[in-house]
PDB file of N, CA, C and O in Angstrom:
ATOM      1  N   UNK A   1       2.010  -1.265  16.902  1.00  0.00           N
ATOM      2  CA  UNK A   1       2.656  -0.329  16.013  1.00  0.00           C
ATOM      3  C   UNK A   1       3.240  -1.091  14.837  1.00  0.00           C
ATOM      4  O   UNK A   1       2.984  -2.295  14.839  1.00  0.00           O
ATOM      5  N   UNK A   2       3.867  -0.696  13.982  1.00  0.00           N
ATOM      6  CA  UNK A   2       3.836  -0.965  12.499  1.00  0.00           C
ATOM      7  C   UNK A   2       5.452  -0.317  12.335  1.00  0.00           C
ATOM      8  O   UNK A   2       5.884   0.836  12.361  1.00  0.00           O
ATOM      9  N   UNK A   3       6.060  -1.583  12.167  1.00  0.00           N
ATOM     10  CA  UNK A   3       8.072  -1.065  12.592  1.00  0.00           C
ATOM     11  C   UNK A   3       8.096  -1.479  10.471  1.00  0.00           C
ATOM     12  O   UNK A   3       7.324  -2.221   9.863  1.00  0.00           O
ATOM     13  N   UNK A   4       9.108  -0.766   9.986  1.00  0.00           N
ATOM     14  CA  UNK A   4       9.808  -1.090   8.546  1.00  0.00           C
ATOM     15  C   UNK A   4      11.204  -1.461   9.139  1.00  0.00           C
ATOM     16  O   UNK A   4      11.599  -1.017  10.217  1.00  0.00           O
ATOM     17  N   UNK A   5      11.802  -2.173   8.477  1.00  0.00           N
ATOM     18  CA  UNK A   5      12.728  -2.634   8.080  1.00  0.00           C
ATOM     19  C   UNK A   5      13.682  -2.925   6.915  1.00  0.00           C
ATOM     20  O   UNK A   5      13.595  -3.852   6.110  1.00  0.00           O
ATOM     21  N   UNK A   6      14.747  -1.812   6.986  1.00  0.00           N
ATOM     22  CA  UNK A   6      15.233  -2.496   5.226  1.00  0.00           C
ATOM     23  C   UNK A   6      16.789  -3.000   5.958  1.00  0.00           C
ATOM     24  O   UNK A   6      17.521  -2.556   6.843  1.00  0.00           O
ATOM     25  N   UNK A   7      16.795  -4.156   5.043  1.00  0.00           N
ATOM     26  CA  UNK A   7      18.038  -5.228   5.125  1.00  0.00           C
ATOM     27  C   UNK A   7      18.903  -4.825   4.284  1.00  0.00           C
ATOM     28  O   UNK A   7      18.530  -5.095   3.142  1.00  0.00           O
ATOM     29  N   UNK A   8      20.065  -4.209   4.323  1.00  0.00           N
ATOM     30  CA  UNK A   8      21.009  -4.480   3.331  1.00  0.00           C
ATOM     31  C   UNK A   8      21.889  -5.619   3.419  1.00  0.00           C
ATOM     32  O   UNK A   8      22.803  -5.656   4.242  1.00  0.00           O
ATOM     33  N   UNK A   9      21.608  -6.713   2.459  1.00  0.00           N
ATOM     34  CA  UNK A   9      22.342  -8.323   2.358  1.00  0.00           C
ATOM     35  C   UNK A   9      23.537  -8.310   2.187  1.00  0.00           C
ATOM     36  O   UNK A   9      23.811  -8.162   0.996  1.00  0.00           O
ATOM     37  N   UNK A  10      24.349  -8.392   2.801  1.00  0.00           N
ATOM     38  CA  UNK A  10      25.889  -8.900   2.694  1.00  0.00           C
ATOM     39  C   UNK A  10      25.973 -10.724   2.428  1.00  0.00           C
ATOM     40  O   UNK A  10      26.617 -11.213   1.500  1.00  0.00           O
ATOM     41  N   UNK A  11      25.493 -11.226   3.050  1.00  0.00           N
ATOM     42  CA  UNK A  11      25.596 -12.906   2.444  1.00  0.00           C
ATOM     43  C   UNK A  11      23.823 -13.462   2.316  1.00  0.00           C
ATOM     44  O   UNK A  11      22.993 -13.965   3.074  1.00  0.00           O
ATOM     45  N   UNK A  12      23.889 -12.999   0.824  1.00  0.00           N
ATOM     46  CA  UNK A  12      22.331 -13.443   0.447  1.00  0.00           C
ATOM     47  C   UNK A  12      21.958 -15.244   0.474  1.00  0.00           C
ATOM     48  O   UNK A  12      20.755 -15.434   0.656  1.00  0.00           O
ATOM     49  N   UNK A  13      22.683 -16.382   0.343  1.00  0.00           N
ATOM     50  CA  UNK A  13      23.143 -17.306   0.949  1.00  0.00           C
ATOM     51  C   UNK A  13      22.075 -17.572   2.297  1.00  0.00           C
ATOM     52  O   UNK A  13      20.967 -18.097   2.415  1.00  0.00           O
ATOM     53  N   UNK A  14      23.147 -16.843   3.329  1.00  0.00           N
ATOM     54  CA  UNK A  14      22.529 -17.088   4.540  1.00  0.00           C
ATOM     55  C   UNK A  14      21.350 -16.459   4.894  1.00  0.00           C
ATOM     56  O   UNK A  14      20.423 -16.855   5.601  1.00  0.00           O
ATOM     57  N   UNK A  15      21.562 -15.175   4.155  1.00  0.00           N
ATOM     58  CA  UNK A  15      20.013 -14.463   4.986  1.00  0.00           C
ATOM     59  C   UNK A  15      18.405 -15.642   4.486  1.00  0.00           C
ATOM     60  O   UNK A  15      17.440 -16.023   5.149  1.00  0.00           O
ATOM     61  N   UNK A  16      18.817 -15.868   3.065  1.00  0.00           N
ATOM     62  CA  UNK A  16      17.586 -16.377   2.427  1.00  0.00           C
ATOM     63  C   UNK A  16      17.435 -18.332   2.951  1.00  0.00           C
ATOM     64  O   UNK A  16      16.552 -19.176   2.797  1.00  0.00           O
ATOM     65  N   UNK A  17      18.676 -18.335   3.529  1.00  0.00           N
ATOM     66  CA  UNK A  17      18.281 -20.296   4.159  1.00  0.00           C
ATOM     67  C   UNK A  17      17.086 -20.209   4.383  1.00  0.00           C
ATOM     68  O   UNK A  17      16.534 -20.630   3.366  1.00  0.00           O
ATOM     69  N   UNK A  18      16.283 -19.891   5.166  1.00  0.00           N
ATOM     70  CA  UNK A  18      14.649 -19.770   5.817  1.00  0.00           C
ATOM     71  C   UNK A  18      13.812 -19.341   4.874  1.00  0.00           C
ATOM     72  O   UNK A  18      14.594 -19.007   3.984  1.00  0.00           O
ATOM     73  N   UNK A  19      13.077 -19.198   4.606  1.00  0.00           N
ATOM     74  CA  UNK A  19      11.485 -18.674   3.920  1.00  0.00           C
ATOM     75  C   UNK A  19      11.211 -17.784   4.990  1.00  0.00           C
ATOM     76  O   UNK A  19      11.505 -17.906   6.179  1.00  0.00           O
ATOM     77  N   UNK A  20      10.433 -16.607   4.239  1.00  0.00           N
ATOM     78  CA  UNK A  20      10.079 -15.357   5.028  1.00  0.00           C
ATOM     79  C   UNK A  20       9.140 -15.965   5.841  1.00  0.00           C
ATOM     80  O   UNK A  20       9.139 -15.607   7.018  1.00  0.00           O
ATOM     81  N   UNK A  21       8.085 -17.068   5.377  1.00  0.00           N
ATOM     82  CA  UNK A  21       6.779 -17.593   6.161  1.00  0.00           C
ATOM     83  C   UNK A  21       7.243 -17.784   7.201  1.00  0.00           C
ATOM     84  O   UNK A  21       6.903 -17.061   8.138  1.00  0.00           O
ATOM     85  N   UNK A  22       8.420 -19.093   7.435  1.00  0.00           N
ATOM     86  CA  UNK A  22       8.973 -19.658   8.838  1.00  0.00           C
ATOM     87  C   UNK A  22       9.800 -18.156  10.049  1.00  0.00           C
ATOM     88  O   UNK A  22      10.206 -18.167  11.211  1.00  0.00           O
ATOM     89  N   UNK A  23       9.739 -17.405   9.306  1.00  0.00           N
ATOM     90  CA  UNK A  23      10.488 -16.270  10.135  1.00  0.00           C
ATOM     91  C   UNK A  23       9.347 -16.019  10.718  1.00  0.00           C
ATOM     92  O   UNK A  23       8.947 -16.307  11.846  1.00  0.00           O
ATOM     93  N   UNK A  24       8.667 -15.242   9.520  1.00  0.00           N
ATOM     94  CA  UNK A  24       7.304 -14.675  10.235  1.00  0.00           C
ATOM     95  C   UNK A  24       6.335 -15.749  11.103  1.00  0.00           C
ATOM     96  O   UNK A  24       5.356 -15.131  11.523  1.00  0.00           O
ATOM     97  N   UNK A  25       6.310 -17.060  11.468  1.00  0.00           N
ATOM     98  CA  UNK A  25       5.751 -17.492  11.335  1.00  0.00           C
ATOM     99  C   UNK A  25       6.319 -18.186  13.405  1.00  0.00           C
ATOM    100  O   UNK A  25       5.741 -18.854  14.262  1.00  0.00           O
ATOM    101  N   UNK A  26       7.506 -17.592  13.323  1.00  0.00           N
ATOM    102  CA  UNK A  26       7.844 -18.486  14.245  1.00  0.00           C
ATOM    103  C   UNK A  26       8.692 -17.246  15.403  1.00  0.00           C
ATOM    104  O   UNK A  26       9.584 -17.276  16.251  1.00  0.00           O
ATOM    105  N   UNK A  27       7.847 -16.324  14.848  1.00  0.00           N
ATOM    106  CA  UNK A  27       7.872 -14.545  15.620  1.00  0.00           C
ATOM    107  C   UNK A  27       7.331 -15.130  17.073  1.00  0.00           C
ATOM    108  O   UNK A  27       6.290 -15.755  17.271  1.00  0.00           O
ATOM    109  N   UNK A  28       8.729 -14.597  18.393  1.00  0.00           N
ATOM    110  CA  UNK A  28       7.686 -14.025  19.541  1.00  0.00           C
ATOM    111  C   UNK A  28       6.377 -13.520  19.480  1.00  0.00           C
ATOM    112  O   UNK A  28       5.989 -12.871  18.509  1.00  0.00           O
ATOM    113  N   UNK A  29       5.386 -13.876  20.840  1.00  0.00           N
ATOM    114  CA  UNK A  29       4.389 -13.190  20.832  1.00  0.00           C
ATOM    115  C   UNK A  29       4.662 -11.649  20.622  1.00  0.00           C
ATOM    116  O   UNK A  29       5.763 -11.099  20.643  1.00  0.00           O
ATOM    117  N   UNK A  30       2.996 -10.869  20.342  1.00  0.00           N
ATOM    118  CA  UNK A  30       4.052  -9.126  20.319  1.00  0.00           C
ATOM    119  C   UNK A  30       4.188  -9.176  18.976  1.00  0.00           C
ATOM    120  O   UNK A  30       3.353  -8.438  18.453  1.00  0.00           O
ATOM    121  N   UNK A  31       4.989  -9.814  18.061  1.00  0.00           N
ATOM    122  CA  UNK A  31       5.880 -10.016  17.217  1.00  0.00           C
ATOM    123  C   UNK A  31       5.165 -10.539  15.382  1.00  0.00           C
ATOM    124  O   UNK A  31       5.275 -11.727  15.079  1.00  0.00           O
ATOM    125  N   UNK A  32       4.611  -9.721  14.528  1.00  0.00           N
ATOM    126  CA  UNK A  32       3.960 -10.398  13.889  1.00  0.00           C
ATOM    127  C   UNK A  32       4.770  -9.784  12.284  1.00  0.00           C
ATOM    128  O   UNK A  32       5.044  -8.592  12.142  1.00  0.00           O
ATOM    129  N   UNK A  33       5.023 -10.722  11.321  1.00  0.00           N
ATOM    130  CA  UNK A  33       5.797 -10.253  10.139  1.00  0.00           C
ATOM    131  C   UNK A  33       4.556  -9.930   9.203  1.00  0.00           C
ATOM    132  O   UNK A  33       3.840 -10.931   9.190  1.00  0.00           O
ATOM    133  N   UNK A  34       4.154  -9.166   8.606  1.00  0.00           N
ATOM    134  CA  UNK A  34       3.447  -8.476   7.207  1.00  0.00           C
ATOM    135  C   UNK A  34       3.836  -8.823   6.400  1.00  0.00           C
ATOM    136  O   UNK A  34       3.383  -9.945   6.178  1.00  0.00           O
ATOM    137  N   UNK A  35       4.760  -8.401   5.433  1.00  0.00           N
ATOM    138  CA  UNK A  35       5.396  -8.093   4.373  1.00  0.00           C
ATOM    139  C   UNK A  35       6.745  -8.451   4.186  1.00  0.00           C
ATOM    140  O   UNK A  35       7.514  -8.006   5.039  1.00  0.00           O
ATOM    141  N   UNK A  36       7.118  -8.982   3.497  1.00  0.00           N
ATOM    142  CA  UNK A  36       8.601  -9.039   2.985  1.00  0.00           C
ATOM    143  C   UNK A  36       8.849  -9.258   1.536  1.00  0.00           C
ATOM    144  O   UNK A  36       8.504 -10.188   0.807  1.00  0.00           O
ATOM    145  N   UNK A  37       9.688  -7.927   1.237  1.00  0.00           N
ATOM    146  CA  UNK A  37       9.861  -7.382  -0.262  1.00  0.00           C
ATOM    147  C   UNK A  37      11.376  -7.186  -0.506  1.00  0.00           C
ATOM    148  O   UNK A  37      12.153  -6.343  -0.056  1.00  0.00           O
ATOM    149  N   UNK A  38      11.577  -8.320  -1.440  1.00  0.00           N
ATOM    150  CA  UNK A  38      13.381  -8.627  -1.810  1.00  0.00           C
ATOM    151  C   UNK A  38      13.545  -8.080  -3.020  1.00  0.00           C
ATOM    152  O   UNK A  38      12.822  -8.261  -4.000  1.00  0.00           O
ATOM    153  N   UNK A  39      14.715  -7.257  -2.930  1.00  0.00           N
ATOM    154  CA  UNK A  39      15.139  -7.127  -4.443  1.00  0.00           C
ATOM    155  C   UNK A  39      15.575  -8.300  -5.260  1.00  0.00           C
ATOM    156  O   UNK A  39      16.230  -9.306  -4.987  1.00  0.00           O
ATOM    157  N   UNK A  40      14.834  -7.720  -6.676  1.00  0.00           N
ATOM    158  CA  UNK A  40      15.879  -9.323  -7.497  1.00  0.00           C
ATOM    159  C   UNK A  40      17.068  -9.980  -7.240  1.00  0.00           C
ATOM    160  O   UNK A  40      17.145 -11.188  -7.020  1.00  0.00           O
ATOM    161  N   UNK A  41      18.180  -9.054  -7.270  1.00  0.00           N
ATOM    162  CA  UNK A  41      19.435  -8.958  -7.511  1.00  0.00           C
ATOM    163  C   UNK A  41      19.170 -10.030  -5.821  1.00  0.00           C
ATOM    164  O   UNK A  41      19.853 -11.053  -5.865  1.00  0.00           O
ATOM    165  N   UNK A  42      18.488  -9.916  -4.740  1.00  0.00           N
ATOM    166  CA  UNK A  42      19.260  -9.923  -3.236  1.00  0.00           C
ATOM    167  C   UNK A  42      19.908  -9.722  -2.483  1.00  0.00           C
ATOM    168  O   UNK A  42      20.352 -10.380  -1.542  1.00  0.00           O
ATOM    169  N   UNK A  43      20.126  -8.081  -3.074  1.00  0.00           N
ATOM    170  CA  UNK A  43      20.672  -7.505  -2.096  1.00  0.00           C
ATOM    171  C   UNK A  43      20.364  -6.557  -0.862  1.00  0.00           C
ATOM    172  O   UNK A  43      20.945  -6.157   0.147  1.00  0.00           O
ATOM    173  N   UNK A  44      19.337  -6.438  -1.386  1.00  0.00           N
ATOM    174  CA  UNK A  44      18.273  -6.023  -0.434  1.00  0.00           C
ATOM    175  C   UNK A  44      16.893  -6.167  -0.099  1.00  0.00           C
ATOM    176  O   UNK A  44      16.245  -6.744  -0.972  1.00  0.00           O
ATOM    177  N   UNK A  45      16.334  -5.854   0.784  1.00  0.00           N
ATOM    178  CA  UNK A  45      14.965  -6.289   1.529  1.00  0.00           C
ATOM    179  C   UNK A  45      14.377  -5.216   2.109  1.00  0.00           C
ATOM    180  O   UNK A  45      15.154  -4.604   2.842  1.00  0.00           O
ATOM    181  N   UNK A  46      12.601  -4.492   2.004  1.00  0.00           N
ATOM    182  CA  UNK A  46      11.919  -3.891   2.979  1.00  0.00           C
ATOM    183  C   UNK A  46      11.134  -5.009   3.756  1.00  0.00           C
ATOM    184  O   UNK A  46      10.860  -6.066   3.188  1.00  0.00           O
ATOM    185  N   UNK A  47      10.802  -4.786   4.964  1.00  0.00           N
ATOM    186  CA  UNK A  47      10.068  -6.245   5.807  1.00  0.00           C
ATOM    187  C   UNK A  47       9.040  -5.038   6.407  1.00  0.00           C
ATOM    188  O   UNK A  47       9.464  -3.932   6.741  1.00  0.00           O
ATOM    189  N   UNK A  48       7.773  -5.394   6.478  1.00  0.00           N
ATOM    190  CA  UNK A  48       6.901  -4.408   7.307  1.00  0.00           C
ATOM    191  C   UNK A  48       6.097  -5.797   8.397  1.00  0.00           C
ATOM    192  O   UNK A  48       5.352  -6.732   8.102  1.00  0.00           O
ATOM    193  N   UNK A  49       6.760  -5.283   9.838  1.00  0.00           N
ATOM    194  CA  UNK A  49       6.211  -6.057  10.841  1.00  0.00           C
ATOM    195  C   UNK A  49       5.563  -5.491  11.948  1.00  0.00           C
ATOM    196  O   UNK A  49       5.739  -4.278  12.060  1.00  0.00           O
ATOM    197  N   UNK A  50       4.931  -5.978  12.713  1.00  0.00           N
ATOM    198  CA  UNK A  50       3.813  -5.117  13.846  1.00  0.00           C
ATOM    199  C   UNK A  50       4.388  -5.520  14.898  1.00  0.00           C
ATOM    200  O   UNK A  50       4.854  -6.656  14.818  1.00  0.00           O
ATOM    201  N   UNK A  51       4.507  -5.031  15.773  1.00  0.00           N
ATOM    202  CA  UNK A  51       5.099  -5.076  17.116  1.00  0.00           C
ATOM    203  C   UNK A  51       4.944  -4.073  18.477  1.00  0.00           C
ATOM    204  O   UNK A  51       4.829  -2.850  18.390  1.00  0.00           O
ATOM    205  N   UNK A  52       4.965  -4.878  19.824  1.00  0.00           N
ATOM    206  CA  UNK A  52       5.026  -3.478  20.986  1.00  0.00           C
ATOM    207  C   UNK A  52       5.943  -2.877  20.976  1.00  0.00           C
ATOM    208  O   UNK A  52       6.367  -2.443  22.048  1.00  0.00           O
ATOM    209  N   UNK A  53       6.595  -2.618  19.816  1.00  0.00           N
ATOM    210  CA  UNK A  53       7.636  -1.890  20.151  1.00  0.00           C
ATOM    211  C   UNK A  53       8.744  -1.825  18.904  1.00  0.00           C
ATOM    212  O   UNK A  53       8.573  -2.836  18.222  1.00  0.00           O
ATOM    213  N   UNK A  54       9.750  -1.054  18.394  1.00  0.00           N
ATOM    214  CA  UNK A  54      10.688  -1.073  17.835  1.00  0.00           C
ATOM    215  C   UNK A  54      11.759  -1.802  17.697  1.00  0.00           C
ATOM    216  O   UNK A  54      12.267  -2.205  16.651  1.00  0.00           O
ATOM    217  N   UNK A  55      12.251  -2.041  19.294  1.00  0.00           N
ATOM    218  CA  UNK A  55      12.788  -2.684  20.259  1.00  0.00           C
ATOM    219  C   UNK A  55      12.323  -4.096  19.757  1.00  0.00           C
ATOM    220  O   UNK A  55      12.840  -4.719  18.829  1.00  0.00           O
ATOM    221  N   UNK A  56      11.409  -4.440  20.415  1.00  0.00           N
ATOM    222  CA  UNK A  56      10.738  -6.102  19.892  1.00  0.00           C
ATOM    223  C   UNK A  56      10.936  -6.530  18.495  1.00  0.00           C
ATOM    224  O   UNK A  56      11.132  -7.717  18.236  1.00  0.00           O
ATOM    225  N   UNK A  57      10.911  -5.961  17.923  1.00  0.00           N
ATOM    226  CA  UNK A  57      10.598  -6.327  15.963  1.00  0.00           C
ATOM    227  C   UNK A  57      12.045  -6.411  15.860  1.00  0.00           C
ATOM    228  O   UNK A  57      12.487  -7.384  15.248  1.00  0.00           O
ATOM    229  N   UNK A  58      12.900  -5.532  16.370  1.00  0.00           N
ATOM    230  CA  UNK A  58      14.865  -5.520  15.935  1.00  0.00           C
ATOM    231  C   UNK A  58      15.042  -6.805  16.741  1.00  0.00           C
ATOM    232  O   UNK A  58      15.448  -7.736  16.045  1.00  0.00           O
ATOM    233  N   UNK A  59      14.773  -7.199  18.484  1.00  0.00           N
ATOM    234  CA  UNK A  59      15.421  -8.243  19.013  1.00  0.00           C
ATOM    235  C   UNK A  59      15.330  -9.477  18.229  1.00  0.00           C
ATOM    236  O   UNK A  59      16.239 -10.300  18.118  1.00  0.00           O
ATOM    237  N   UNK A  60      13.983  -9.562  17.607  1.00  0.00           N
ATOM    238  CA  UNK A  60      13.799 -11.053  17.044  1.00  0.00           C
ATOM    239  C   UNK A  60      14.407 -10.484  15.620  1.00  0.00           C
ATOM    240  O   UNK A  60      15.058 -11.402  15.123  1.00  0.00           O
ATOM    241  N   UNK A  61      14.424  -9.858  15.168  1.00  0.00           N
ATOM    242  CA  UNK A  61      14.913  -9.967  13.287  1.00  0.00           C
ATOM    243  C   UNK A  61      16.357  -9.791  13.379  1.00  0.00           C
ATOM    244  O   UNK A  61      17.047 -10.292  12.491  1.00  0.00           O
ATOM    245  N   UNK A  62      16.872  -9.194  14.265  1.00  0.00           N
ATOM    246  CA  UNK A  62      18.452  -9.147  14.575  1.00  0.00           C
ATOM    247  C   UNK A  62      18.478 -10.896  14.792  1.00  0.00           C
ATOM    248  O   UNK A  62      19.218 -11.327  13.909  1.00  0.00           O
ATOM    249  N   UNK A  63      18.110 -11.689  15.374  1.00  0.00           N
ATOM    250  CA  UNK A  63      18.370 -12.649  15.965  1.00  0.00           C
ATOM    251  C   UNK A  63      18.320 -13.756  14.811  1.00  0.00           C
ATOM    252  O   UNK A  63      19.191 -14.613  14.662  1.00  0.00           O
ATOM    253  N   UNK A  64      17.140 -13.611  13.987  1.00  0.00           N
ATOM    254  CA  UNK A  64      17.388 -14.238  12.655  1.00  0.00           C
ATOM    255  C   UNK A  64      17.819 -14.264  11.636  1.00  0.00           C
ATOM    256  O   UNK A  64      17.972 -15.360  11.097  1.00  0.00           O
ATOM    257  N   UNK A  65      18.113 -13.313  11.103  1.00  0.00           N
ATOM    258  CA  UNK A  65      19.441 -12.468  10.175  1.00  0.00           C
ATOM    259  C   UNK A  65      20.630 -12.514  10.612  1.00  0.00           C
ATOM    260  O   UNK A  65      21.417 -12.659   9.677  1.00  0.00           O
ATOM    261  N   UNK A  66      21.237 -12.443  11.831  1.00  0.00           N
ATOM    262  CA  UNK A  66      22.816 -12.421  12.096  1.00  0.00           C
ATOM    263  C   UNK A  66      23.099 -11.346  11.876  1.00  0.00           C
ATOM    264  O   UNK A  66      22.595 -10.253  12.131  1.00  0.00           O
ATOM    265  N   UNK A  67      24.423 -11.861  11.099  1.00  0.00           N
ATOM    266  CA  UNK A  67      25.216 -10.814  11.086  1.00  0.00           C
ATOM    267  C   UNK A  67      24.900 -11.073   8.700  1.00  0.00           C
ATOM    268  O   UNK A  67      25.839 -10.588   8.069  1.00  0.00           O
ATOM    269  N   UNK A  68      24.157 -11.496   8.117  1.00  0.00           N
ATOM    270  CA  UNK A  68      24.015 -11.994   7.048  1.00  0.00           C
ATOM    271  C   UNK A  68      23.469 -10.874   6.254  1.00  0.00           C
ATOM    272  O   UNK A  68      23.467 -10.932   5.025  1.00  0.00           O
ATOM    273  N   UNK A  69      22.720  -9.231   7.296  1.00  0.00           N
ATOM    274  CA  UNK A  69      22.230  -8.201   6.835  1.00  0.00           C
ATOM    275  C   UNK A  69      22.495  -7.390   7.561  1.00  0.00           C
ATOM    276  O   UNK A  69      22.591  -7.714   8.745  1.00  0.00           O
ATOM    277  N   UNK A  70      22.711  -6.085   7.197  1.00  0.00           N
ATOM    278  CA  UNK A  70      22.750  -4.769   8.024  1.00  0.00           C
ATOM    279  C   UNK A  70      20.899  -4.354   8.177  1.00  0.00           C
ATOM    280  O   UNK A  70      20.107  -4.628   7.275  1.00  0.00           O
ATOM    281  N   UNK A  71      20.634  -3.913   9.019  1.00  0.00           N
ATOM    282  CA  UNK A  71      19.362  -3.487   9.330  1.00  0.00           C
ATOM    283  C   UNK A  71      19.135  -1.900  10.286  1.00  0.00           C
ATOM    284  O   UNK A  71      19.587  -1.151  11.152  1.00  0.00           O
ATOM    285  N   UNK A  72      18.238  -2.121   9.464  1.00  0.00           N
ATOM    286  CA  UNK A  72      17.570  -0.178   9.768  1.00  0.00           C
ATOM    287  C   UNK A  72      15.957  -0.504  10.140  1.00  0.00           C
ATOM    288  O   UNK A  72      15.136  -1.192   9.535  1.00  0.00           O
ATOM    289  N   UNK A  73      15.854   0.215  11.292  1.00  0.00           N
ATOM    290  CA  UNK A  73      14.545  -0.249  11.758  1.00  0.00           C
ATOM    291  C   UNK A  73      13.787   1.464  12.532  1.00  0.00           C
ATOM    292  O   UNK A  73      14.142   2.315  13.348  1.00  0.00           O
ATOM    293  N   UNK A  74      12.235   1.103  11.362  1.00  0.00           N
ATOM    294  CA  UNK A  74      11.603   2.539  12.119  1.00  0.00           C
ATOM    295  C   UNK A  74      10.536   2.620  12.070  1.00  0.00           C
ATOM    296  O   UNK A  74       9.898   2.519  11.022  1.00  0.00           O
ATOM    297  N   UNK A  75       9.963   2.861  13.391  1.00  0.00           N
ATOM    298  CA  UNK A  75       8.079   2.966  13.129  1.00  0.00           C
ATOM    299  C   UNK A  75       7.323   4.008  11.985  1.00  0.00           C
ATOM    300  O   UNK A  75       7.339   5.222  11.778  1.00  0.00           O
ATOM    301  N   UNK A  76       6.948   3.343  11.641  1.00  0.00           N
ATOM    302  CA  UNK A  76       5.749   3.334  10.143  1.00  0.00           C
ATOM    303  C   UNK A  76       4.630   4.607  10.932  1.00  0.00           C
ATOM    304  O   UNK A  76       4.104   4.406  12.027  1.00  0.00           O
ATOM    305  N   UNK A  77       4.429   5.888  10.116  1.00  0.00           N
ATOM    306  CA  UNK A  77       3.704   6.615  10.387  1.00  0.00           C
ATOM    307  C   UNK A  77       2.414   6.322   9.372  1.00  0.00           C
ATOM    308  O   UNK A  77       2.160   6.520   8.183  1.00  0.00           O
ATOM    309  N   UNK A  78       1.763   5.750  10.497  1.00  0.00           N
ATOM    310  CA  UNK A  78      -0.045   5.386   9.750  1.00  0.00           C
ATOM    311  C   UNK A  78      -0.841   6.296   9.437  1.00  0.00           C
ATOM    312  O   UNK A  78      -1.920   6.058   8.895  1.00  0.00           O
ATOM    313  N   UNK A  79      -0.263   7.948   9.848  1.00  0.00           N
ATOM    314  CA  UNK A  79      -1.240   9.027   9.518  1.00  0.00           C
ATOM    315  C   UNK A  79      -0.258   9.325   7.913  1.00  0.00           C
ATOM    316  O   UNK A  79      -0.732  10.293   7.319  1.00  0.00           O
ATOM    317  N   UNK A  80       0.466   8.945   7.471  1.00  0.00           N
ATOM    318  CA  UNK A  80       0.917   9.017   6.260  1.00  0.00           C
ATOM    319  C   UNK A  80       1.719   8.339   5.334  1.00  0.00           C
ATOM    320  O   UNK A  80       2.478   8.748   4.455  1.00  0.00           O
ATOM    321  N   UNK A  81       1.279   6.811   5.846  1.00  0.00           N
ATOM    322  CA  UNK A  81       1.255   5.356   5.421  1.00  0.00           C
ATOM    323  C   UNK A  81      -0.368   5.152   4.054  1.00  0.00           C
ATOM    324  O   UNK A  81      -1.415   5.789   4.168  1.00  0.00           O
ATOM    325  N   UNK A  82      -0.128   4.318   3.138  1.00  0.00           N
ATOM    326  CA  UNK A  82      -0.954   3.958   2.544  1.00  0.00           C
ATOM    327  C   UNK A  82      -1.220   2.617   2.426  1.00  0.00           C
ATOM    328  O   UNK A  82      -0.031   2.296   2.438  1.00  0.00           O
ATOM    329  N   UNK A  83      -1.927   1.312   2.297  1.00  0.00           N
ATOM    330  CA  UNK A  83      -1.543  -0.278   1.335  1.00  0.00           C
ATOM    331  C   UNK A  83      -0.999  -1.089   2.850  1.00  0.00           C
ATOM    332  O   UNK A  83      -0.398  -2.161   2.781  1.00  0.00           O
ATOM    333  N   UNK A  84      -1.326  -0.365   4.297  1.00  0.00           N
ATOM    334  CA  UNK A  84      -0.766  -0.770   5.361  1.00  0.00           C
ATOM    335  C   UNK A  84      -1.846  -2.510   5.361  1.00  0.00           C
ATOM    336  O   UNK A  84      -2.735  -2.892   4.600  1.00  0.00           O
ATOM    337  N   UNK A  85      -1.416  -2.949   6.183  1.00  0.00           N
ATOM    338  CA  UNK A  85      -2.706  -4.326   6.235  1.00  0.00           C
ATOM    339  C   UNK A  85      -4.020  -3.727   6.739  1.00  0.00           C
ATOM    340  O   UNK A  85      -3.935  -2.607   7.242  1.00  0.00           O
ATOM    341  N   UNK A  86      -5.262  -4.327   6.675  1.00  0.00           N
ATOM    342  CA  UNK A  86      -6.160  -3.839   7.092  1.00  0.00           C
ATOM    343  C   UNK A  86      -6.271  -3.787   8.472  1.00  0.00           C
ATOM    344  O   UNK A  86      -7.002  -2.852   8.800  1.00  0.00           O
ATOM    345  N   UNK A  87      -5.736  -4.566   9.633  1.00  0.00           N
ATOM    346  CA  UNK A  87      -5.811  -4.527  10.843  1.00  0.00           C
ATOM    347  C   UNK A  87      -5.672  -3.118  11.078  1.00  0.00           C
ATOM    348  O   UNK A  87      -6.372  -2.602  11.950  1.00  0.00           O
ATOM    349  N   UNK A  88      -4.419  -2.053  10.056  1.00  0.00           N
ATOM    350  CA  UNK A  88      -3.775  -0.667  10.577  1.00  0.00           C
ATOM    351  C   UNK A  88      -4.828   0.511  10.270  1.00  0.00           C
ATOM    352  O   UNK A  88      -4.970   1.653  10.706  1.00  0.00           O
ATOM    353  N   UNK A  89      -5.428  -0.195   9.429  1.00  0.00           N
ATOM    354  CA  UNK A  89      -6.824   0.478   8.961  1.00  0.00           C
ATOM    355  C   UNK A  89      -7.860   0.990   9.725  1.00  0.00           C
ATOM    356  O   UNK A  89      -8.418   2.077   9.874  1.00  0.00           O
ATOM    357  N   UNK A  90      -7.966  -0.501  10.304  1.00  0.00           N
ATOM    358  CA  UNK A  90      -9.251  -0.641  11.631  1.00  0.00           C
ATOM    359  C   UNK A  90      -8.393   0.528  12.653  1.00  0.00           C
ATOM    360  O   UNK A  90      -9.171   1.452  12.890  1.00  0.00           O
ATOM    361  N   UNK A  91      -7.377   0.696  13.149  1.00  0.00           N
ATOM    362  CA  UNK A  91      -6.998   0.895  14.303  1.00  0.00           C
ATOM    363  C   UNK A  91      -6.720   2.399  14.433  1.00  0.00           C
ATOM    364  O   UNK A  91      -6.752   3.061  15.470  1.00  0.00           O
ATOM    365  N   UNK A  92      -6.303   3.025  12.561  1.00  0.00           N
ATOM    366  CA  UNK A  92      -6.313   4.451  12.742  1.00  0.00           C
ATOM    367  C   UNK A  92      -7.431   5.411  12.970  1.00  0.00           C
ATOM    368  O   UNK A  92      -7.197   6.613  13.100  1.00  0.00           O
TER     369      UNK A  92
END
């Protein structure tokens, strides 16, 4: 499934120490990062990641963010999703 995520940044500082690659990159199995889209300013972030679950995609992005973003997390409806990766393509 296909979870969104938007970050609202309270300490842009800490959230941004890492590169989105090493986040995404160093995801539980299950756990795969897409997309990550920052506002200029940094105060905010959409992240589009794939996961078994809702649950899975929040445990690990809660865990790397802290307390450095507020987060809102919700499965991505692919019957009225567009620009999804092609894997979501194959699968609808």
């Amino acid at each position: 499934m296909y979870v969104g995520v938007k970050h609202r940044i309270t300490d842009p500082d800490r959230f941004f120490s890492g590169t989105a690659e090493e986040v995404a990159q160093n995801a539980p199995p299950g756990v795969t990062g897409r997309q990550f889209l920052p506002s200029k300013d940094r105060t905010a972030a959409i992240c589009l990641w794939e996961g078994d679950s809702v649950d899975a995609v929040r445990d690990y992005v809660d865990s790397v963010t802290g307390d450095a973003s507020e987060n809102e997390y919700f499965e991505i409806s692919e019957e009225y999703a567009f620009g999804l990766p092609e894997a979501a393509a194959a699968g609808a």
